[in-house]
N, C-alpha and C positions, 0 to 999 in steps of 0.2 A: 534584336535580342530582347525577348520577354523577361524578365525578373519579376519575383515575388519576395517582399520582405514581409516579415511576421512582426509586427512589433511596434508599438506606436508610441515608445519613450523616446530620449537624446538618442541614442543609437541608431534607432530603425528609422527616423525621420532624415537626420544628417545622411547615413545611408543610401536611404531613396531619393536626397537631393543631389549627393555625389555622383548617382548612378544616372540621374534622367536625363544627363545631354548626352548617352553612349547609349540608350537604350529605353525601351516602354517599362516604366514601372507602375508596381500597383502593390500599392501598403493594406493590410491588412491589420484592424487594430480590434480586438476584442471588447471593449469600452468607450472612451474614447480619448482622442489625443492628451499622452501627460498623466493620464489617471492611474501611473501604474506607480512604480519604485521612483521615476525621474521627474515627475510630481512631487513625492514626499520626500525628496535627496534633502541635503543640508546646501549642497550649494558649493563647496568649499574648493577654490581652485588655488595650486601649484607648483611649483617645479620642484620640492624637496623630496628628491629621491636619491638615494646611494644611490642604484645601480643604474647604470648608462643609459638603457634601454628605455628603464621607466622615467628617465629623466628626459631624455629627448621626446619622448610620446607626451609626458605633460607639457614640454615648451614648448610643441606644436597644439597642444592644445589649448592654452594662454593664446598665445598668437590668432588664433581663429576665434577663439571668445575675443578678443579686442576688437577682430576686423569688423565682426557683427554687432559692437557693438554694446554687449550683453553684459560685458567686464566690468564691476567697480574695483580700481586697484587698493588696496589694502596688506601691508605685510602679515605675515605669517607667523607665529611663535611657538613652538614647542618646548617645554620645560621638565624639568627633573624638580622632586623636592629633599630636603631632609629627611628622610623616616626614622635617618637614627640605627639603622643597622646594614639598609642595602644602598649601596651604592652602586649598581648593575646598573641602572638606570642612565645615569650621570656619563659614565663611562660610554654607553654606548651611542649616545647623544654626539659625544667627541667623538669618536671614529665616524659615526654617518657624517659629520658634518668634516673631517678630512676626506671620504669619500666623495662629496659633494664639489667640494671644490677641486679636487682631482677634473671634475668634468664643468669648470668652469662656471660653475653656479656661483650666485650673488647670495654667497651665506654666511654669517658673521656667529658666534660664538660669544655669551655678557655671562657674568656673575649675578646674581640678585641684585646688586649695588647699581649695576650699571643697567638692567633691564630696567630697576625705578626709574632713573632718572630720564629714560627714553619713553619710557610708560607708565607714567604718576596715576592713573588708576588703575594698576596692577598692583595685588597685594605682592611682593617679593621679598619679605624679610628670612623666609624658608627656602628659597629658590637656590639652589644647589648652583647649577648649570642651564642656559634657557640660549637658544639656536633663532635665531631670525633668519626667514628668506625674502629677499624685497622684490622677489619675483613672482608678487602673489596677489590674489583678488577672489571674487565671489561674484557669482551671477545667480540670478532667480530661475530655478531649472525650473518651471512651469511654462513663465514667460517665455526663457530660448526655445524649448522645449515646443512648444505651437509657433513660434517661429520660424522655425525651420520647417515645420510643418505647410505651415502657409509658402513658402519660398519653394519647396517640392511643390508643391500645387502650381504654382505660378510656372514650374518646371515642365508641367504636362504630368507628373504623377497624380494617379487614382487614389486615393485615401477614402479607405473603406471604412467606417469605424461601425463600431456594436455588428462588429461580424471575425464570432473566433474561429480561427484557424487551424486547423491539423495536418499532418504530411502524413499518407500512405506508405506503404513500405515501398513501394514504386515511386516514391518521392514525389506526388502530386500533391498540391496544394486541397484540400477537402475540407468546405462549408457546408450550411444549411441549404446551399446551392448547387452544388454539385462538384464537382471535381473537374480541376483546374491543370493544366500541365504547361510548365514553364522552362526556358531553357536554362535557369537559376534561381535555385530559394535561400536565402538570408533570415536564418531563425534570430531574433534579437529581441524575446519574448520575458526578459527578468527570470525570475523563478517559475514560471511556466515553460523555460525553453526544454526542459525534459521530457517531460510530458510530450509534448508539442513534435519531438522528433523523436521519440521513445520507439517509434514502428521501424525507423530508417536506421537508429544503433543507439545504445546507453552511453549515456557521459556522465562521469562523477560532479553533480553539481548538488549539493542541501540550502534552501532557504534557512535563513535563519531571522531572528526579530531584533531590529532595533530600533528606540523611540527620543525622542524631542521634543520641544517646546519651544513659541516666543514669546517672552514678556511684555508686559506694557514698555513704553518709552522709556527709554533712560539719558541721562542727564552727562555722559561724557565719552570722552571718545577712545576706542578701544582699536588692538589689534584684533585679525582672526587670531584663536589659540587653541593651540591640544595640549591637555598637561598629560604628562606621557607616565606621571604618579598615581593619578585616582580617575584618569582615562578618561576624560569628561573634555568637552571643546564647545568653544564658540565662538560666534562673530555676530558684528551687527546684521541686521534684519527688521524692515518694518520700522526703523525708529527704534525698538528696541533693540532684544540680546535673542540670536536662537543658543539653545543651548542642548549639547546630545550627548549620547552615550548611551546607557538602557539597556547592555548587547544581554541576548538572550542568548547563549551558543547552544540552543537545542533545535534540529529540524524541525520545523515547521511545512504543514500541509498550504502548500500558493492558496489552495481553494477557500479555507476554513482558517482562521486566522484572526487575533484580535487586534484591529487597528485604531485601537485607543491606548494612549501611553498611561500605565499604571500609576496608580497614586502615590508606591513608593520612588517609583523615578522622578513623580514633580515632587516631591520629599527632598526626594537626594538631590535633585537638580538646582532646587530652594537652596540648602546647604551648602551647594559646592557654590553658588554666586558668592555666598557672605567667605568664604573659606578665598576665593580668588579676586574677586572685587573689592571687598569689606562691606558689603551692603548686598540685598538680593533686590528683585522686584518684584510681582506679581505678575503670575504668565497668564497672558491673553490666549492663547491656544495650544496645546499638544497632541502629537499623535504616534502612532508607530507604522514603522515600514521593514520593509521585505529587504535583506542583504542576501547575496549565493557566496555562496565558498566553494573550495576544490582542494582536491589533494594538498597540493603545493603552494596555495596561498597564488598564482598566478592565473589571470582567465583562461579560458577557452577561446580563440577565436581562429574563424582559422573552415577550411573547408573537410567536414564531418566525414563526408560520401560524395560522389561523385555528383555536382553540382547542386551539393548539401551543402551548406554552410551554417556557423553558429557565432554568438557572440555574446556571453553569458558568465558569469561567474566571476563579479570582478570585485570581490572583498571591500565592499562600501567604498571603491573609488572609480566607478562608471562614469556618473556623469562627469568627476572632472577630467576625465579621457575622452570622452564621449564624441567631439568633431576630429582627434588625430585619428581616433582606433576608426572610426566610419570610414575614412578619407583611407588610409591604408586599405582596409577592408574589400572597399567600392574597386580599388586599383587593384586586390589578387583576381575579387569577380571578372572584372575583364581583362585577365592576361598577366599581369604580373606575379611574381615570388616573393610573399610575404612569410618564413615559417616560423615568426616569433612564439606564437602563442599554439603554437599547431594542438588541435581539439585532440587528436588521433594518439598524442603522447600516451595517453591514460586506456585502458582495455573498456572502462567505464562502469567496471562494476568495484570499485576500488571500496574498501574499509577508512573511513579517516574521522577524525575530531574536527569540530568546528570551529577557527581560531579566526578572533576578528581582526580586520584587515588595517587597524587606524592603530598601529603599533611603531615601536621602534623595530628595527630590525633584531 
């Protein structure tokens, strides 16, 4: 069996390494390996999810980030604050987190009072309500990212790079080489997987922008956190803090696109350290990247046409999916019934707003 994957981030790599003891694979990467969205991710891995589905895909993919290695484990914090009139916030923190434990997750519920005293450089005198999951860590998606990369190689996979790729409406693979026919194609192309399968059928997917930074070193030890009041997260990196947020929810053209983080987000991102830490530091580097959205806040994945496949649109939490959703993926390509995310739900010419994916429910 021939395979062709499109795609040379966490997905398309994981992918071609699941797929190369059942078959000849041959990756196809436009750049090169990592240079895309799973390059510039934040990193942020796991298991805090309400619903079943998404919770067992992130614990298999903690488990696979541990096996390789890639995991520093670090708890998780999500928070609510004061604002003084909403309490929407708070409230729904407590149901996700009775949903959570419904499916057996390791998640705890603290007042401000009691998040201080487990997290002393955490500002918390405002903290409403703040959810811990101790099922949680971060890996360097660059690093994994060519890791798995090399591991496919050592597979027998082809890894093509600075050669992009398009499908025909006859679903061939079509380079500056010529045209390529394979018994299976694995579109896993970020924000370009539209484009890229646009001949073979439309799928509702829009890029949208979102930007980061890491600071110089910092001097104490922190959890990961998303405060789920002024939307902003971060975790250690580098010695320092990365710190994210930035969302732009306007489509954005893959091609044409500024991937430099605005001087108002390292502003607000300055801001929001002294607001959550009591102190900021000076950021060493920032940049912005590429998130896809869809109708329903749920990916695409899943076979498009008739040994068309996609895997795209995952509301800024890809990469930390990235070795379950491949590992399921690689198993419907050769035979099994996967229709979690089935791509075909949607007509693909759908109307919808851009709602970013690093939310409560």
């Amino acid at each position: 069996m021939n395979i062709a994957v499109v795609g040379g981030g966490a997905v398309g790599v994981t992918l071609a390494y699941e797929l190369a003891d059942d078959a000849t694979v041959t990756l196809y990467e436009a750049d090169t390996i990592a240079s895309g969205a799973s390059g510039r991710a934040a990193g942020l891995c796991y298991t805090a999810f309400a619903d079943r589905r998404d919770a067992r895909l992130a614990t298999r993919a903690l488990d696979r980030f541990r096996e390789t290695g890639a995991l520093t484990d670090c708890p998780y914090v999500w928070l609510a604050r004061d604002t003084g009139h909403d309490r929407r916030r708070a409230t729904e923190i407590r149901e996700q987190v009775a949903r959570m434990r419904a499916h057996s997750l390791d998640v705890t519920t603290l007042d401000g009072d009691q998040l201080g005293d487990r997290f002393p450089a955490l500002v918390t005198d405002d903290v409403v309500v703040a959810a811990v999951a101790e099922s949680a860590g971060y890996v360097d998606p660059g690093q994994y990212t060519r890791l798995m990369a090399d591991r496919a190689r050592e597979r027998g996979v082809e890894i093509r790079e600075q050669t992009p790729a398009t499908l025909t409406a006859a679903g061939d693979v079509q380079t500056t080489d010529g045209r390529t026919r394979y018994d299976a194609v694995i579109v896993a192309a970020g924000a370009h997987t539209r484009a890229i399968v646009s001949a073979v059928a439309p799928i509702p997917v829009k890029p949208y922008r979102v930007q980061a930074l890491v600071t110089e070193p910092v001097d104490r030890e922190l959890p990961m956190l998303f405060d789920v009041t002024d939307g902003y997260y971060l975790r250690p990196r580098e010695g320092g803090l990365l710190v994210g947020d930035g969302t732009i929810p306007d489509e954005q053209d893959p091609d044409d696109w500024d991937r430099d983080a605005d001087e108002w987000f390292r502003a607000a991102a300055s801001e929001y350290q002294k607001q959550a830490l009591g102190t900021s530091w000076p950021d060493r580097r920032s940049w912005a990247g590429l998130c896809t959205a869809t109708p329903d806040g749920d990916p695409l994945v899943g076979e498009l046409a008739s040994d068309i496949y996609v895997a795209t649109g995952w509301q800024g939490h890809g990469f930390m999916r990235a070795p379950a959703i491949a590992e399921r993926l690689a198993a419907q390509v050769l035979g099994e019934s996967w229709p979690a995310f089935d791509p075909t739900r949607f007509d693909g010419d759908e109307s919808f707003e851009i709602v970013e994916g690093m939310d409560v429910e």
